[in-house]
LUMMIKE-264426 format. One record per residue (C-alpha): residue in one letter; x, y, z. Coordinates in pm, 1 decimal. Each point is the difference from the previous one (the first is absolute). Layout:
// LUMMIKE-264426
REC rest       xx       yy       zz
REC    a        X        Y        Z
...
***
This chain:
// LUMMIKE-264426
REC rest       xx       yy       zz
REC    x  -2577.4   1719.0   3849.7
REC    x    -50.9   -365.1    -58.0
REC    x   -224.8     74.6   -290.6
REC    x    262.1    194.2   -128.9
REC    x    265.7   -253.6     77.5
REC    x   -201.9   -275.9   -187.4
REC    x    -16.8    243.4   -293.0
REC    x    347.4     55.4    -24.7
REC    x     79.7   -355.5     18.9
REC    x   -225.9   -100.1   -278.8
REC    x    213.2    309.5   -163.9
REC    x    297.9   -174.0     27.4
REC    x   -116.1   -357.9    -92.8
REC    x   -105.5    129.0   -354.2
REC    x    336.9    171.8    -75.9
REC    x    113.0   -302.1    108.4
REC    x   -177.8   -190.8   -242.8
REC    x     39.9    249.9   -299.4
REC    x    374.9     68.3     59.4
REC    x     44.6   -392.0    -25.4
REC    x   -173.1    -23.3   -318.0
REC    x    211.2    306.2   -155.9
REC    x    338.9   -173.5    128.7
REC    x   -129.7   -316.2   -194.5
REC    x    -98.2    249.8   -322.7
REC    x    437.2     91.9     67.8
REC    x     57.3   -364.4    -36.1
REC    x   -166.3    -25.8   -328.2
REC    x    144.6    279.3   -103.3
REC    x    327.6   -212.0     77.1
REC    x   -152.4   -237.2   -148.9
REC    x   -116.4    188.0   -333.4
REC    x    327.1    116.5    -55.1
REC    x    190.6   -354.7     19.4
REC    x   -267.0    -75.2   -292.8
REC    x    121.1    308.8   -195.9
REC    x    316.6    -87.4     57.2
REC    x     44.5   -350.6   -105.2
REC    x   -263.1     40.0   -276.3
REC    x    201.2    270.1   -167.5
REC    x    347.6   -153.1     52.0
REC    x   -112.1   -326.3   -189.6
REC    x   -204.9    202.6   -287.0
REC    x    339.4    130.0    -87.1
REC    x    128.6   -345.8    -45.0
REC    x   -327.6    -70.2   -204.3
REC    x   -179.5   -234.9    262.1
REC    x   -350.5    103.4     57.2
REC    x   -186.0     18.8    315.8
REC    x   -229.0   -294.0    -98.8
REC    x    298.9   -187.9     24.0
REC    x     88.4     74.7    378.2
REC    x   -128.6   -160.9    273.4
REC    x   -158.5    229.1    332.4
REC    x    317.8    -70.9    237.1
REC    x    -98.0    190.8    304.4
REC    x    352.8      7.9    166.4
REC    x    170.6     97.4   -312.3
REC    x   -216.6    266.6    -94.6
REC    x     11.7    151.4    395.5
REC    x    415.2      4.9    -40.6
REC    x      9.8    160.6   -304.7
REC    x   -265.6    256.7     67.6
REC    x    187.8     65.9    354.6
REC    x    381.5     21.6   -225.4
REC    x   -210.6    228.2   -221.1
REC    x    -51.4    235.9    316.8
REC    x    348.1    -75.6    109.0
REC    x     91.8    141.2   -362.8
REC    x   -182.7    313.6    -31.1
REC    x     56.0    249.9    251.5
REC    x   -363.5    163.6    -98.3
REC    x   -170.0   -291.4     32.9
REC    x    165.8    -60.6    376.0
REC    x    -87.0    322.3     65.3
REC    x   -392.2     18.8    -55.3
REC    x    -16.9   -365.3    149.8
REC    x    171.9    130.9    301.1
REC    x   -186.4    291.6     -4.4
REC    x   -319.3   -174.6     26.1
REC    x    110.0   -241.8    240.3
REC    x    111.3    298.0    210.2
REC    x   -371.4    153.2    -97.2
REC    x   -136.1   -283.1    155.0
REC    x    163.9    -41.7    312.6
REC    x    -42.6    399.8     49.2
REC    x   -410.0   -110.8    -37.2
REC    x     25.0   -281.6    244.2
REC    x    156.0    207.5    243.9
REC    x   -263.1    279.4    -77.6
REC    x   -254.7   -272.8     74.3
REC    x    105.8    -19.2    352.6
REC    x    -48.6    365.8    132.3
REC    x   -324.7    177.0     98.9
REC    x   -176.8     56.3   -345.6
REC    x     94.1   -321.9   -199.5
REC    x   -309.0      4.2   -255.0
REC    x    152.9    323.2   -110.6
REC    x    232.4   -295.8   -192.4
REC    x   -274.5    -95.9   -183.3
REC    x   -118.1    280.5   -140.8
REC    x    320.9     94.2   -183.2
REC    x    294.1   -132.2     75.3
REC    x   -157.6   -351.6   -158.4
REC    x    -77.1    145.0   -324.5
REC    x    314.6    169.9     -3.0
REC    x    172.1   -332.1     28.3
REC    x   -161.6   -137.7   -292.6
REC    x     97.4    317.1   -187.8
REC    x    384.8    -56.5     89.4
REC    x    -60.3   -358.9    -93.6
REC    x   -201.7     72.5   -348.3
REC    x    354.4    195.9    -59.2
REC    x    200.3   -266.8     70.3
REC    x   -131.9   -239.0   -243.9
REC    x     34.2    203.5   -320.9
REC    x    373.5    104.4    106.5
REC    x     70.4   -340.1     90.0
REC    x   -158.4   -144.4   -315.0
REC    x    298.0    193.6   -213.9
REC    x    294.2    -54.3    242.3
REC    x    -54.0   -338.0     10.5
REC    x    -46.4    -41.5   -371.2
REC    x    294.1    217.3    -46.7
REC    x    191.8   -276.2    269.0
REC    x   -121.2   -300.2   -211.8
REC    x    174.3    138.0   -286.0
REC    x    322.4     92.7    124.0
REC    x     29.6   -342.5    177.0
REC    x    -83.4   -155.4   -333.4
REC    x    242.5    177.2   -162.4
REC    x    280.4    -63.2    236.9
REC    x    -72.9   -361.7     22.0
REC    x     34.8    -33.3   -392.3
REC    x    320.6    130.9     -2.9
REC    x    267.5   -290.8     65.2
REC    x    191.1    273.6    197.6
REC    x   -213.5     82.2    245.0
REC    x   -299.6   -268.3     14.7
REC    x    -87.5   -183.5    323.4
REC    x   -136.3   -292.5   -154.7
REC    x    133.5   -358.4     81.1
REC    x    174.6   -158.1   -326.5
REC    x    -46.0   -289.8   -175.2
REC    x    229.7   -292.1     -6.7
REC    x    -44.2   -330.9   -240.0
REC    x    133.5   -281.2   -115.6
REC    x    195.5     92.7   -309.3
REC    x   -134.4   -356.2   -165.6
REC    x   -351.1     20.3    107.0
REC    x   -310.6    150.9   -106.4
REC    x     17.5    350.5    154.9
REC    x    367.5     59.0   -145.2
REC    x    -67.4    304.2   -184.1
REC    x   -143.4    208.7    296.8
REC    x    306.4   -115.1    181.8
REC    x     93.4    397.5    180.7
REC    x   -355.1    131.2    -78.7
REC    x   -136.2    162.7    376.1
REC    x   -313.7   -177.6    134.3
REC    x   -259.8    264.4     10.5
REC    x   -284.5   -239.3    141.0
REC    x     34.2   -363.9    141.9
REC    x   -256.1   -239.3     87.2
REC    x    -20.3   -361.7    -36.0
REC    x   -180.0    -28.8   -284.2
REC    x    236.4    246.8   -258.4
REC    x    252.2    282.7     20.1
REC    x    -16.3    349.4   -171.5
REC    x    367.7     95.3    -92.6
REC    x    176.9    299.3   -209.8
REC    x    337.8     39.4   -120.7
REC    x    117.9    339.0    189.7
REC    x     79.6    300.7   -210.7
REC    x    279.6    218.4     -3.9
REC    x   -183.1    265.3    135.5
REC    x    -21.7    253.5   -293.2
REC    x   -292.4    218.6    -61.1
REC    x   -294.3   -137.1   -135.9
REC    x    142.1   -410.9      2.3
REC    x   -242.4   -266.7    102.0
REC    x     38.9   -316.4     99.5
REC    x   -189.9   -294.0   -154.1
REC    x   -167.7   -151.0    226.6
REC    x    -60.6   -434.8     19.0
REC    x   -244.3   -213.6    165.1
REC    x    122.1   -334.7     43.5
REC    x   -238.8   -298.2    116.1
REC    x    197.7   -235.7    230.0
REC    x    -13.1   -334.0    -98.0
REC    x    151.4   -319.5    186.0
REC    x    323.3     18.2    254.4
REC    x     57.5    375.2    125.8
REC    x    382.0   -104.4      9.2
REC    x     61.6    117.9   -342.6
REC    x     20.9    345.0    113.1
REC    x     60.8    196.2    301.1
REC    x    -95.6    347.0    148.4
REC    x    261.7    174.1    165.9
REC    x      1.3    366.4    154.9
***
């Protein structure tokens, strides 16, 4: 019996360990999709990836909005999720290397499925975002505000699609029509910030 008990336990301690590495494989699917996302939805505006820097926290919200956004994409995460708890709890009863021998592999197949289906939704998201933010109407970008003397006066209005502190990428919005793009500017800051503002 205490053979047996030993056994099981040593079961359980590897489902352990594999069900925590497939729950970090979800995050990077998170993860994967936030980079799909953000990739696409600046491609549209003509900004390369090379251009982008690897912001961990952005790319983690916008691959979780993603999910929020597509109810398939919810669906097989929360269907794995589900998959794995139903494992864990598997795990814990008489037979748990049964888990191993295919409910594992079956978990990578439901996450091998994921990818690919979550690869199009979220390039399908990073276009429709891009296309609403273009559109003056409906875009969620902050605006730009200058000083009608200085420097920056003819992007006075344009919406601030990236901000740091050394330069600003800015677009005039479009009306919205089919097939309109917006030309896109990078302007280097140079001296006093106060010749412009940002403003939601």
């Amino acid at each position: 019996m205490a053979g047996g008990g030993q056994k099981s336990e040593r079961a359980t301690d590897r489902i352990d360990e594999v069900l925590l590495g497939q729950l970090g494989l979800l995050a990077v699917v998170v993860i994967l999709i936030g980079i799909v996302v953000r990739e696409t939805y600046y491609a549209d505006f003509g900004i390369g990836a090379h251009a982008m820097t690897f912001d961990l926290p952005e790319l983690v919200y916008r691959g979780l909005k993603a999910m929020g956004s597509s109810g398939v994409v919810l669906l097989l995460v929360l269907s794995t999720a589900a998959w794995l708890s139903f494992c864990r709890l598997e795990a814990t009863k008489e037979h748990p290397a049964k888990v191993v021998h295919w409910r594992i592999p079956a978990t990578y197949l439901l996450v091998l499925l994921l990818l690919p289906v979550s690869f199009f939704e979220a390039r399908a998201i990073g276009h429709n975002m891009a296309r609403l933010d273009m559109a003056s109407k409906t875009s969620t970008l902050p605006h730009l505000f200058v000083d009608e003397s200085g420097k920056y006066a003819g992007f006075d209005g344009c919406r601030v699609l990236v901000s740091s502190g050394e330069a600003l990428v800015v677009f005039r919005p479009t009306s919205g029509a089919a097939g309109e793009a917006p030309v896109v500017h990078f302007i280097k800051i140079e001296g006093s910030t106060n010749a412009f503002s940002i403003v939601p």
